[in-house]
Structures are given as C-alpha cells and as structure tokens.
C-alpha positions, 0 to 999 in steps of 0.5 A, a space after each residue: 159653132 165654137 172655134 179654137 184658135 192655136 197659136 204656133 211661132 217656133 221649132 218645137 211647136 209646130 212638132 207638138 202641134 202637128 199631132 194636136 191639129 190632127 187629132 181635132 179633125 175628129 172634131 166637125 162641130 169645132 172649128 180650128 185655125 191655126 195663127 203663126 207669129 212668125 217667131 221662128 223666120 228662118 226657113 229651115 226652122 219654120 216652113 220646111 216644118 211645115 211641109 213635113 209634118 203635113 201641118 196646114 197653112 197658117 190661116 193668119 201670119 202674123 209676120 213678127 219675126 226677129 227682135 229682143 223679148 220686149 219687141 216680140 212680145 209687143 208686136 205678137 200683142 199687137 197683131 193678135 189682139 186683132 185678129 181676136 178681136 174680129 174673130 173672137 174664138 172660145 179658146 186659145 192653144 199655146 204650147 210650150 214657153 217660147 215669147 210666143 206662147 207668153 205672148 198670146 197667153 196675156 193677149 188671150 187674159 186681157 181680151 177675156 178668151 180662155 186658154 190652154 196651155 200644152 206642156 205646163 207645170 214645168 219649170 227650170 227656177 231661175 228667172 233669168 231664163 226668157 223661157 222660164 218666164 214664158 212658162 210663169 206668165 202662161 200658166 198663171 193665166 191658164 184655164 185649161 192645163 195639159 202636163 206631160 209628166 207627173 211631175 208638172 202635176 205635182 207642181 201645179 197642185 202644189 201651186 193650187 192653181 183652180 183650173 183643170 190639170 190633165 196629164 196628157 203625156 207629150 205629143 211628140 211621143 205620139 208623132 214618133 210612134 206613129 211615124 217611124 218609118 219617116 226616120 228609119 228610112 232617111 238617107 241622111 247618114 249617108 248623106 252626111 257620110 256618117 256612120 251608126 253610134 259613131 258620131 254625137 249629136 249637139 245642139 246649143 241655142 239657149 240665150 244664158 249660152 249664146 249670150 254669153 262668150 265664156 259659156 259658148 266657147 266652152 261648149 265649141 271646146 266641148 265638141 272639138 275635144 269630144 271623144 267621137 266627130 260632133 255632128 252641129 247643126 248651126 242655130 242662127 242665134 248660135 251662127 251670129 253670136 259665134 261670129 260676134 264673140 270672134 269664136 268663128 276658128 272653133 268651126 273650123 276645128 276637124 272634130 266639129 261637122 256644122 251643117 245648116 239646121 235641117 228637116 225633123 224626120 232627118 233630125 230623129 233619125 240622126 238622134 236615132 242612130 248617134 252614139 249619144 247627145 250634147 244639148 241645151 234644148 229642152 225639145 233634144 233632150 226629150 228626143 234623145 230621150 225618146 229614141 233611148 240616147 243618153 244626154 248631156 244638158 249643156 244648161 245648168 238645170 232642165 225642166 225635164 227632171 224625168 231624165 235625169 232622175 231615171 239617169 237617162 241624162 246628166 246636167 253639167 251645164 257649159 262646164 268642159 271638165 265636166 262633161 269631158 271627164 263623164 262624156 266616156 262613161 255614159 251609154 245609151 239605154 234600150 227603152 225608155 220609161 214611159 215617163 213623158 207618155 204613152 203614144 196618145 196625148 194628142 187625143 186626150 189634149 183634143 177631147 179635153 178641149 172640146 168638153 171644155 168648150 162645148 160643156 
C-alpha cells in the first residue's frame, strides 16, 4: 500500500492541514500519517489547534521545540530521517514556509522520497526573512507543487522548474466555507466585552519585528494611537522580545487589550466582526481577506500580492506615519474575489497526490 506522510510544526499548518487530511480519507488504498515537529510548543499554538480543527493525533512527535533557525533545522533533520528511514513513505507533504517545512523538504531530497509543497511559488524577495528562505529551499527540491494563486504559477513557470504545478487555490478557504457556523456562533465578543466593527484586530510575530526595537516599538505606538481599541493577542516570541527591549509600558497603554493567543474559530470570528486589521502575518492577511476586511501589512512587503493589488490591503510596514495617516481611510469590502480559491483545494490537493503516487 503506498503511504503519505504529512508533516505539520506550527499555527498556520495545522489550519491548511486540517482540510487536506480529511479530503485523503476518501483515499482507502493510501495510507496517511501525520508527523508534528513540535515547532510551535506553545499550547495555545499547537494542541488546542489540534481539538478544534478535529485533526488527529500525530502519529510521530518529534518533540523539536524552541531554539534558533540552525538548532531547528538540525533537530527536525535529525529526528525525521529516522522515522523516514524506518518507514520509507512514497511522499512527503509540507506546507507553507515555516523551519519545519524547509526543514523535511532537505531531509525528504536527501533521503531520495518525493515531495509536495502546499502553498509554493510564493515569494517576499528579501533573503533576510527566515520564511523566505524556507519557501526557496522547499520549492527547489519540490516534485509536486500546489499554488494558491495565479500568481505563484506564474512564478514557478517563470522559474522553469520541471515538475508538476497545480493551482490549488487555499484550503483554509475551504475550512472557512464549510465551517461557518463554528465562528458566527462564538461567544467570544461578549466575552471579551467587544462590540461589532468597533474595535482592530492586530497581530505581530514576524522576527524582521520582533528582533528588532525600533520595528516593535513602532507598532506598540501604532496600536496606542489607533483610532478604535486594538484587540492584541500577545505572540510568545512578541511577549519575550517586549520585555527584553523594556517596551513592556506600551501594554499597559488603555488603547491596547492583549489577550493570550486563543482558538481559531474564536480568531475568525473576532477578524469576522472587527472594523479591520493590522498585521505582519501572512496567515491574517489571507483571513482578513477571506472575511472581506481590509489589512494593513505591518511588514515591508507580503507574498500576498492578490491583496493588494485588488486594494483589499495596503503594506506600510513598521512605519507609524504611515499607517496613522491611511488607518482612517481604508473600509472594509463585501466579497472578496476568488483570488486565493473557490472553496475546493482540499480535494484538488488530495487527487492530485494519489495520481501522483499511484501513477
């Protein structure tokens, strides 16, 4: 029986992985298991994932955990190629561009089992971002690429790679439209004691921010001075480097709510019901995109160019003056195009593997 190992480590994947796994279930003649590196080790950022999204139980932890790009990298390498090694699976799935996805995309080259990259072809041009890295690395090694926009294609054709290109569209789209009863029916608005459009959603992670003071001070001045409450949910890496550069009176400000990293149906419908978004995440902008909100990029450039090309978002990076002087003119939209999908990548991405293997 031929057998595909997915490979997940962090937020964003177990989200687009969630959908994938299930479409595969359609496949008996296939067998799956499911590795966590252990990238994210946070519970919020990983378990609780987990229970929502219904994704099953890893059948290999590889317990990675913290550390710098380099021990990540070496620990996932050393880890996996065991489990490879005894297993031997025809395929690998990774997702998106996180250490964990570069990471396996070597480890599966080197140890000669083919591979799939969900969410490739996408690309920020600056080498001095740790994702960007991990979307060169992995789609260099790639036999099976899965695009979510045009865009992407265009990119990989250009780059004259010679294995398969599929435009998938996103399968977060598809956990979105098949679940929105899960974020319309929170309680988490009330909870949190907010009220509809009256509030911004904000998130920041991204290291070229958190590494740096003048970057993450900038944006903690952002949120104080921001014309509606800004709803924060604190990233650890964000949490640790606030307290390391002394920015920790910023939170305190009356203008900032910080609440800990929570569940992502609770994320989609506080995105859903916000008056719009400032963020450096490339999975936020994507969401805020999804639920028609417009986006500020807190990041110098983003791979989502659909975005902002469509004028659903604007990239002013850390910059406060920026983003104070359009902050007030930008509104939210109805509908967004189907730029990123239609609602069935999980399928395409499922078919497409198991012709793959078993042709």
């Amino acid at each position: 029986m031929k057998s595909v190992y997915f490979v997940v480590g962090a937020r964003p994947q177990f989200i687009k992985a969630a959908p994938v796994l299930e479409a595969m279930k359609a496949f008996v003649n296939i067998t799956v298991k499911l590795i966590h590196t252990g990238q994210h080790y946070d519970y919020n950022l990983s378990e609780l994932f987990f229970q929502e999204l219904k994704i099953p139980t890893p059948d290999y932890q590889l317990n990675c955990g913290s550390g710098t790009s380099v021990e990540q990298y070496i620990s996932i390498l050393q880890k996996l190629s065991e489990v490879l090694r005894n297993d031997k699976p025809d395929m690998l799935v990774v997702f998106g561009d996180t250490n964990s996805t570069g990471a396996a995309a070597l480890c599966s080259n080197l140890m000669g089992i083919k591979l799939a990259h969900i969410e490739s072809g996408l690309r920020e041009f600056d080498k001095n971002i740790p994702e960007e890295i991990n979307k060169v690395v992995t789609d260099a090694l790639s036999d099976l690429y899965f695009c979510p926009t045009q865009t992407a294609v265009d990119f990989l054709n250009k780059s004259n790679v010679s294995s398969k290109i599929i435009l998938s569209g996103d399968p977060v789209l598809d956990l979105l439209f098949a679940n929105k009863n899960k974020f319309e029916n929170t309680d988490v608005l009330e909870t949190l004691n907010l009220e509809k459009g009256k509030y911004i959603f904000a998130t920041c992670h991204r290291q070229n921010n958190t590494n740096n003071k003048s970057a993450l001070e900038s944006i903690l001045k952002i949120f104080a001075a921001a014309p509606l409450p800004v709803l924060f949910p604190l990233h650890p890496r964000t949490k640790k480097a606030i307290v390391e550069f002394d920015l920790s009176n910023y939170l305190e400000h009356t203008n900032i709510h910080i609440i800990e990293p929570i569940g992502f149906w609770e994320t989609q419908s506080l995105i859903a019901n916000c008056d719009k978004v400032l963020t450096d995440s490339g999975g936020v902008i994507k969401e805020a995109y999804f639920h028609g909100k417009y986006v500020i990029v807190l990041d110098k450039q983003t791979e989502w160019v659909e975005v902002i090309n469509e004028e659903r978002g604007l990239v002013c990076g850390p910059n406060y003056t920026l983003v104070i002087e359009n902050i007030n003119n930008l509104t939210d939209f109805s509908t967004p195009n189907l730029s990123l999908g239609s609602g069935n990548a999980s399928a395409i991405i499922a078919n497409a593997i198991a012709l793959f293997i078993t042709d």
